[in-house]
N, C-alpha and C positions, 0 to 999 in steps of 0.2 A: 504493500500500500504506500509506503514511506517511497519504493523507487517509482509507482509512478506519480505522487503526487512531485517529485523532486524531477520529472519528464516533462510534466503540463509545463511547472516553472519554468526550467530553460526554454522551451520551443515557446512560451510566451514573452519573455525575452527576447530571445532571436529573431522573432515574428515583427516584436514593436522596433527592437533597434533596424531590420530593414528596413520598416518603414518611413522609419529618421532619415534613412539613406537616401530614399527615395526622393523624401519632400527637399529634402537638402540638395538633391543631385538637381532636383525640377526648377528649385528657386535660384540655383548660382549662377549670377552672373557672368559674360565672360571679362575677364578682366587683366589687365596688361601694367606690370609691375616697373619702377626705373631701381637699374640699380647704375653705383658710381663706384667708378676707383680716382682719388684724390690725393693729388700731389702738390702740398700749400695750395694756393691759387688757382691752378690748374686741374679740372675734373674731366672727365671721362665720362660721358654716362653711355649705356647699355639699355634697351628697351627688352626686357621677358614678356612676349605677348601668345596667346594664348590660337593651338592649332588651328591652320584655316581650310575653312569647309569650300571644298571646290567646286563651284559651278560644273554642271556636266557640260562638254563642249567649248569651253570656254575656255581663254588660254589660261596658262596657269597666275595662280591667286599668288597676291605678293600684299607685304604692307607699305605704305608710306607715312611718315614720322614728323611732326610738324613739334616744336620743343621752343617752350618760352625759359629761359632760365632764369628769371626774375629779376634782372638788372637793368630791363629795358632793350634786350639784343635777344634772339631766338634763331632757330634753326632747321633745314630741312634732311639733315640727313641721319642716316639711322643710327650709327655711333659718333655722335658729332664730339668735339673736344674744346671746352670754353675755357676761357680765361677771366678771372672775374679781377676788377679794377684795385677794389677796394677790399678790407675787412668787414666780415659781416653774415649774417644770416639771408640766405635766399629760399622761397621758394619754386621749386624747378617743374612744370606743369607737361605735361605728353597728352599729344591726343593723337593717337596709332587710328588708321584707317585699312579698311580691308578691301583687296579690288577680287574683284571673281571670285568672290564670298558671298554663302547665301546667309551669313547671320548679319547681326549689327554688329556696328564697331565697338570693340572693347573700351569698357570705362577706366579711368587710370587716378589714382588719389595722386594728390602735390606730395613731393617728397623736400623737406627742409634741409637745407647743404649748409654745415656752419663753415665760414672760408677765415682761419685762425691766422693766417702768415703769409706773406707774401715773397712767393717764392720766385714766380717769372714774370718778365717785363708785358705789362699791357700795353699794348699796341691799340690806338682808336683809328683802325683805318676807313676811309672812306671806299664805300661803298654800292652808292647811289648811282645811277645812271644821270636818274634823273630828282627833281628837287620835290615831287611828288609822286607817291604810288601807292596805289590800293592794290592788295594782295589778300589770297584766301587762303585755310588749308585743307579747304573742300567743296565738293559742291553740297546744295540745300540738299538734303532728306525729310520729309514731315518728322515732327517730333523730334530731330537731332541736333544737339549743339555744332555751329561751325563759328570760328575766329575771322573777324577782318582785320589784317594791319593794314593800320595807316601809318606810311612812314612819309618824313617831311626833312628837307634840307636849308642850310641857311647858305644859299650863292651869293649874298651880298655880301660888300667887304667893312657889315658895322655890324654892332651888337643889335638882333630885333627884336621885338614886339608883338605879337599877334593873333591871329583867331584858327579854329578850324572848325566846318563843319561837317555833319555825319546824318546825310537822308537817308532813309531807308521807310519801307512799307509805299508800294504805289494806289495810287490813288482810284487806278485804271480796275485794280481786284476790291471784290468788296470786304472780303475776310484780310484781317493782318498775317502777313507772311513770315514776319519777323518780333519776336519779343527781347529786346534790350536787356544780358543778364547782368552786363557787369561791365563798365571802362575799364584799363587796365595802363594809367599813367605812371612815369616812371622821372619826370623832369619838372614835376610841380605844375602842371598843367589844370586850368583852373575850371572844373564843370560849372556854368554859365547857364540860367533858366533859359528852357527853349524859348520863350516867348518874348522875351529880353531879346532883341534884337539890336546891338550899338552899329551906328553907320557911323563913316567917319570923314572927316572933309579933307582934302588936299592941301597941305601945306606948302606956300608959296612964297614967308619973307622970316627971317630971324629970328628968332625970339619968340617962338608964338605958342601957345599953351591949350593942349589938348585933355578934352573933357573926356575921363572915361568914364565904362560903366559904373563902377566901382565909388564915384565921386570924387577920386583923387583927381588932382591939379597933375600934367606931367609934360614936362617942359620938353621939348622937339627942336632938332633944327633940319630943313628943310633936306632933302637928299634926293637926286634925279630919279626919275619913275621909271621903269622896265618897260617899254612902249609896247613889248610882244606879251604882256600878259593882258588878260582880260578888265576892264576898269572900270565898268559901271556895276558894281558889287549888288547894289539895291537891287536890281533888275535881276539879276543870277538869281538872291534870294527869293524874292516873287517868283518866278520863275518854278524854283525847287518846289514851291510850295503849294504850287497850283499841279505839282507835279506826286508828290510825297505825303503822306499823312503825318511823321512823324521826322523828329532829325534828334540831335545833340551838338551843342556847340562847348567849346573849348576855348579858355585864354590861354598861350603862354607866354613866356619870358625869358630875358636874360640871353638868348640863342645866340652862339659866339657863331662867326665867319667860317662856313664849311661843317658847320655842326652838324649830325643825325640824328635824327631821334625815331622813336616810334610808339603808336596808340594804339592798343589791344582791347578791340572790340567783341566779347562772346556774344552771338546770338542766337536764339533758340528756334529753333521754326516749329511753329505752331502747327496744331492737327489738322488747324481749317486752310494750310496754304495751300497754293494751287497744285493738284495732285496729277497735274498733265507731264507727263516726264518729257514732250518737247517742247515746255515755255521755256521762256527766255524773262527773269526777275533782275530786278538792280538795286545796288546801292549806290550814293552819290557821295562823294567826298569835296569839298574845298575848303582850299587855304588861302589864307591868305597871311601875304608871309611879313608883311610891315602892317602892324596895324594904324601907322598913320594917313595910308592911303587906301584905296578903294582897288587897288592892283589885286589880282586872285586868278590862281588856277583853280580848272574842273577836272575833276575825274570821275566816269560813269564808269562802275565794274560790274559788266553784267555774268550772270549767273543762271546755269540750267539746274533745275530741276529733274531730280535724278532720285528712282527708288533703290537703287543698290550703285556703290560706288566703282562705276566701270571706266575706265577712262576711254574708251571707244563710243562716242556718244552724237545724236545728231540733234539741234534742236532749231527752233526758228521764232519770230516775235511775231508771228503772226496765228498764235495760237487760240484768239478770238478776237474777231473783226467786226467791225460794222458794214452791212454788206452796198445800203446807200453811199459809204466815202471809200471803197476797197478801191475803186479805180483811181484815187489822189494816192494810195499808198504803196512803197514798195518794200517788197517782203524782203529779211536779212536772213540769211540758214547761214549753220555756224556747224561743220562737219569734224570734232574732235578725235585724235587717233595715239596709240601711245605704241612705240615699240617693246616689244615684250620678249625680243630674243636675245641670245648668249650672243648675237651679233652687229655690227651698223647693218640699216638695212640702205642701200643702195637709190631702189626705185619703187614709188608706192603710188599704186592706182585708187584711187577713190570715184569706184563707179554708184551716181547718184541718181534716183530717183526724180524724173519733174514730172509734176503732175501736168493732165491737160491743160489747167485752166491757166497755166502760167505761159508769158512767152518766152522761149529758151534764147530767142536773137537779143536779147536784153539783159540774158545775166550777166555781170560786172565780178569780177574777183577784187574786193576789198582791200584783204590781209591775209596772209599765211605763214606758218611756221613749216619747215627751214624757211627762213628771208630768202627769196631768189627773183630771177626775173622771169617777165610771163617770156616762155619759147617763142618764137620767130616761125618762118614757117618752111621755113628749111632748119636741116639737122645741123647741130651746135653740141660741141661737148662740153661748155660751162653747165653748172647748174641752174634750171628754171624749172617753171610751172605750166603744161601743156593742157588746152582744153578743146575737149574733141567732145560731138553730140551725138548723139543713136536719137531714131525716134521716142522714144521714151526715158532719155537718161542725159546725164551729163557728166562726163569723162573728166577725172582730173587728174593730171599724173607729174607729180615730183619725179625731174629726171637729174641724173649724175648729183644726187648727194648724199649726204653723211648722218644718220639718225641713230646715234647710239643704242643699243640696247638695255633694257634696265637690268637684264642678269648679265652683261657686259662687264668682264674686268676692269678693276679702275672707277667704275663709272659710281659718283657716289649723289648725283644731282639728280634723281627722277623727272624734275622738270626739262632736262636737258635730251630726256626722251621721250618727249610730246610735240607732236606736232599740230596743227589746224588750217582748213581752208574757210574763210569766213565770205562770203557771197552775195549780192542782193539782185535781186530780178522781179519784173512787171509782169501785171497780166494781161491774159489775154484780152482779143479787143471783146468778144464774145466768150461769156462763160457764163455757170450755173450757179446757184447757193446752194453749196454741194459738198461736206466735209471731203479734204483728202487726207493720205498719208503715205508716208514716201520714206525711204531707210539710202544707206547704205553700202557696200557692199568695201570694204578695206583691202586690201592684200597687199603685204609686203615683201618686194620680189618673187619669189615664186613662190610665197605657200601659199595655204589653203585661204580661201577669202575669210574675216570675219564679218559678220552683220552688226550693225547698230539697231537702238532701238526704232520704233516708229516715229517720225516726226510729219503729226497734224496740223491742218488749219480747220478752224472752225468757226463760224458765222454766228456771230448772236442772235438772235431769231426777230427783232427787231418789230414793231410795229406799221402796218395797213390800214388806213382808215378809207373805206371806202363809201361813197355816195349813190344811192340805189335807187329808182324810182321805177314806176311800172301800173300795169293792170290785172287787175283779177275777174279771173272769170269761171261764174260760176252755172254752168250749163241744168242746175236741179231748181236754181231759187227764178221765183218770177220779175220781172222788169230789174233786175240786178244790176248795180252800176258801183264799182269799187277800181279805186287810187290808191296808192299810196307812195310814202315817201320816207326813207330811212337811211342808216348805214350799216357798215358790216367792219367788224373788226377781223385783222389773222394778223399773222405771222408776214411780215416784208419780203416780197419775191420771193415764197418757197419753191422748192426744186418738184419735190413729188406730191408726198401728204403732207396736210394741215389741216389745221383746226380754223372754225371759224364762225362766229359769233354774230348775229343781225338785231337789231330792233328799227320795226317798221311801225308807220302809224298810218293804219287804215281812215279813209271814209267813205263807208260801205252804205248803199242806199236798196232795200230790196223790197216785195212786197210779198205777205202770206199769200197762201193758193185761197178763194175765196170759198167760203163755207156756206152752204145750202142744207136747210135742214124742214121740212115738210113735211106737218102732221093733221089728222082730221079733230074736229071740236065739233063734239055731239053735246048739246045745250039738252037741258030737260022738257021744254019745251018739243022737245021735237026738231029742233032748227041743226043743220048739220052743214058745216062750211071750211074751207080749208086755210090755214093760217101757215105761210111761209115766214123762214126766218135766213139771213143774207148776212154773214158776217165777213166784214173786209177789215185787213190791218196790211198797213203799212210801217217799215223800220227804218231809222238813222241811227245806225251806230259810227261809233269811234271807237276801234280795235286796235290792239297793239298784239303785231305780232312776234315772237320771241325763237326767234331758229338756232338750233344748236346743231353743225354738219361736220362732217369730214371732208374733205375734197380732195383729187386729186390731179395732177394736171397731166394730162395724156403728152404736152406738149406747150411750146410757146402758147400758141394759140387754142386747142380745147382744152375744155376742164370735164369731169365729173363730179357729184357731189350727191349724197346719200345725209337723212339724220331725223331731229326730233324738232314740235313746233309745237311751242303755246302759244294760244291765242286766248286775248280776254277781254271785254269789251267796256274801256274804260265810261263811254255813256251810251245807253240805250233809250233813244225815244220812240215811242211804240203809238201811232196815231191809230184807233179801231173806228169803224162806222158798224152800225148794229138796223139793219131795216126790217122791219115784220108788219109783212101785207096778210089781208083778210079778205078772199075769195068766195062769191055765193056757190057753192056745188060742190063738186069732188072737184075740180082741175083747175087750175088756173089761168085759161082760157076766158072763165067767167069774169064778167066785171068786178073789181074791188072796190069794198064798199066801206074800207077802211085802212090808213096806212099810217105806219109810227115809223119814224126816224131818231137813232140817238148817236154824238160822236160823244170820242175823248180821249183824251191822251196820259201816257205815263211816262215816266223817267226814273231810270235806275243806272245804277253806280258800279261797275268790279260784277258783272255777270256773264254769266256765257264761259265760263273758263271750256276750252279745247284744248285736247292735244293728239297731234298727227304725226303720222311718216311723209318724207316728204323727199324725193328724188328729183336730180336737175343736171342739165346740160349749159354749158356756155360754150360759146365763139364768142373771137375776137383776139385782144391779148388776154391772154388767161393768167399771167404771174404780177403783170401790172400794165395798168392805164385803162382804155375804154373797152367794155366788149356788150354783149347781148347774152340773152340765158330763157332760159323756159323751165318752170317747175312746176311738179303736180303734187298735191299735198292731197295725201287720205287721210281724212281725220274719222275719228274713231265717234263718231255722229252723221247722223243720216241726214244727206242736203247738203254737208259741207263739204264735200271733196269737191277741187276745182283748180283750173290751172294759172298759175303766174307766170306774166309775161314782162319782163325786165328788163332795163337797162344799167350798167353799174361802170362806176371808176373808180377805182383802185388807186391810192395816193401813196 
């Protein structure tokens, strides 16, 4: 008894710690660890991140390593080696990304570097191209944190002053695409209410004293303007903001001649942003690098949206349009590609997808990575960029150049193995409201092709307001005379089906079928005579009728349409005559020797409620402007079935 009640024990034990296993195994994160080897000043760090689950088909999964080390300076590559300035504690931040991965990216906690001694010489080298750049360390994911640096330089040859700003969330989407977690300043840079906007005036003579936000007095002396930057600042800011829902601005200071610095923006992308994987979102950045003048650069960084982090990716900004201004606009596609082999690749074709509606004699090539020039049309062994068409495609091929591999020896810059073709092209002179989507097809040198995802366009469906007038005719009711006049709502130029919505207002004039009713009157007397009775009505109503259809358009020019019709008759006037003659005999042949006449009318309010099936054809233009149409409505009452005869425009 004692062995099995000490049986049950264990295997209920057993039973509950696998359980533990389980829920423990289902909840863990995956997660990617830093470690560092430290030499005084100088560290090391190492990323531990956690196996990667390989896409089937797909080339092979790798990570890329984006590393803030908390001094205001970060990193792209995967054992990067910094040098820190000063003595002091830092926090060192990793955010590891996984490409031809079916999980999410691994989450990483800040690890604390205490830097005791200074052991090797810091070096503050310059590094900038240029005096402005907005950089990512990924594209958007819903729900996933990505970082923007903004990094800014001081080309002038004085101490500056000045601002930056940070749009983000467009205007254009109605859910926020981005939520603000965190700045991440490193040089006293001063967070500024958004709504506080200081403009500043152009100083022009010695001695002159500028108001800032802040209230402080702060004495200027005048210094030549950069004439290639931008200078009416006011107008930028209006601009962003008829453009942006949200921004952040920044003051800084003190910025010595050739100085770098950089702003670490986290942002979160919310569940409601745009879940189309070929839009094209943006953030905006300006500086402006004296804040005694109105002088400022722009920089728009635009960003695709992307459900798993592939760097093979195609996307376009014309991912909903309005289909009344589509022909003022021209569509930009942006064809991203990364080399993923042990080798340079040589020669890469990117065969693309154009839809019909677009015209192919009008695409333009932009920009592209490798920098090269467009081919000639004879053969050249420099390196350039060749564009050939098929009927349904567009040919792009980097020829005689050098694209590193990422599993390439040596090769420690992933960026340095990405290339893009970025494009814009018009449409056609004729075309439909008609989603497409279009991919394309990669191959580097001769292997196998890969595919990109699908990149859509798609039409917002837009509003019709159409004006409708006509006759009804109804072949059951007596002297019947009906008008009316209304509109129709749907959808703007649809391609096939729609939907579409009427309210008409009748005035319908008909008269009852007349009623005869003839009975004999035997008096006690003996007197026996025959007494007719003659009842007439006639009606004015005011009807509104209420159609709910489908339609579908065969073509330009016919339509069909099929649905449901209430009708209800907002006033009913009902005029009756009532005669009753009095006849000597059985017939009324004999003279009458007595006659009564009585009229009268009535009115009533919301009566008559109908409702029918109701089928119809149109000619003309059927998607928009004038046509004609014929409808017959069975209503589910006897007499009212009848046919409408119409004319309509479509706005």
């Amino acid at each position: 008894m004692n062995k099995l009640f000490l049986f049950i024990c264990l295997l209920f034990i057993h039973v509950y710690s696998y359980s533990q296993q389980l829920v423990a195994n289902d909840t863990l994160t995956r997660t990617a660890t830093i470690k560092s080897t430290t030499n005084g000043n100088e560290i090391i760090f190492t990323p531990e991140t956690p196996t990667l689950n390989q896409i089937a088909g797909a080339p092979k999964a790798f990570y890329t390593h984006y590393w803030e080390f908390g001094d205001g300076h970060y990193s792209t590559e995967e054992k990067p080696k910094h040098v820190y300035k000063n003595k002091g504690d830092y926090e060192v931040k990793l955010w590891a990304t996984n490409n031809y991965d079916t999980g999410k990216p691994p989450t990483t906690r800040p690890k604390k570097i205490a830097v005791n001694s200074i052991t090797t010489d810091y070096e503050d080298l310059a590094v900038m191209d240029e005096d402005f750049t907005l950089k990512r360390n990924r594209e958007p994911v819903p729900e996933q944190e990505i970082v923007t640096v903004l990094s800014y330089k001081n080309v002038k040859d004085y101490v500056t002053n000045g601002k930056i700003y940070l749009f983000y969330n467009e205007l254009k989407y109605k859910a926020n695409n981005f939520e603000l977690l965190e700045t991440r300043t490193h040089h006293n840079e001063k967070n500024i209410s958004a709504n506080g906007f200081a403009y500043t005036n152009n100083l022009d003579e010695d001695h002159t004293y500028l108001a800032s936000l802040n209230h402080d007095i702060i004495k200027s002396n005048p210094v030549l303007q950069d004439s290639t930057e931008k200078t009416n600042l006011p107008l930028t800011i209006a601009e962003s903001q008829a453009y942006y829902k949200d921004w952040s601005l920044l003051e800084f200071d003190n910025m010595q001649p050739n100085e770098e610095r950089h702003i670490f923006f986290s942002l979160k992308t919310t569940p409601e942003m745009v879940k189309d994987t070929s839009a094209i979102i943006s953030v905006r950045g300006i500086y402006v690098p004296d804040g005694n003048y109105d002088n400022h650069k722009v920089k728009d960084m635009e960003m695709e949206i992307v459900t798993s982090h592939d760097p093979n990716k195609m996307s376009s900004n014309g991912t909903f349009m309005n289909y009344r201004l589509v022909r003022f606009k021209t569509l930009k596609y942006k064809i991203k590609f990364q080399n993923n082999g042990e080798g340079p690749a040589r020669t890469i074709r990117l065969e693309t997808d154009i839809p019909d509606m677009l015209d192919k004699s009008t695409l333009k090539v932009l920009d592209m990575y490798p920098k090269c020039d467009i081919c000639p049309k004879r053969e050249v062994l420099y390196s350039c960029l060749d564009t050939t068409f098929t009927d349904s495609q567009a040919i792009f091929t980097f020829k005689n150049i050098y694209l590193p591999g990422s599993e390439q020896k040596n090769v420690k810059e992933y960026d340095s193995t990405k290339g893009f073709v970025k494009y814009s092209i018009k449409f056609a002179k004729d075309f439909h409201k008609k989603k497409t989507k279009s991919r394309t097809a990669i191959i580097f040198d001769k292997n196998e092709p890969i595919l990109t995802n699908y990149s859509t366009t798609r039409f917002i469906p837009g509003l019709s307001i159409g004006a409708k007038m006509g006759y009804n005719s109804f072949s059951d009711l007596k002297n019947s005379k009906s008008y009316f006049l209304g509109f129709t709502l749907s959808p703007y130029k649809s391609y096939r089906w729609y939907w579409q919505v009427e309210l008409m207002n009748n005035l319908h004039n008909y008269d009852a079928e007349t009623n005869v009713v003839e009975e004999f009157i035997q008096e006690a007397q003996g007197f026996r005579f025959l007494q007719r009775t003659t009842t007439d009505a006639s009606y004015e109503n005011i009807d509104w009728d209420i159609p709910v259809l489908i339609r579908y358009n065969i073509n330009n020019y016919f339509g069909l349409g099929a649905g449901l019709q209430n009708t209800i008759s907002l006033s009913e006037k009902q005029e009756q005559r009532i005669l009753i003659e009095w006849f000597e005999g059985d017939t009324p042949d004999t003279p009458s020797f007595n006659i009564e006449e009585d009229t009268g009318s009535e009115t009533n309010s919301f009566t008559n409620l109908r409702t029918g099936l109701l089928f119809e054809a149109t000619a003309g233009f059927a998607r928009i402007g004038p046509s004609v149409g014929a409808r017959y409505i069975m209503n589910f009452e006897n007499d009212f079935n009848y046919w409408q005869f119409y004319a309509i425009w479509k706005f």
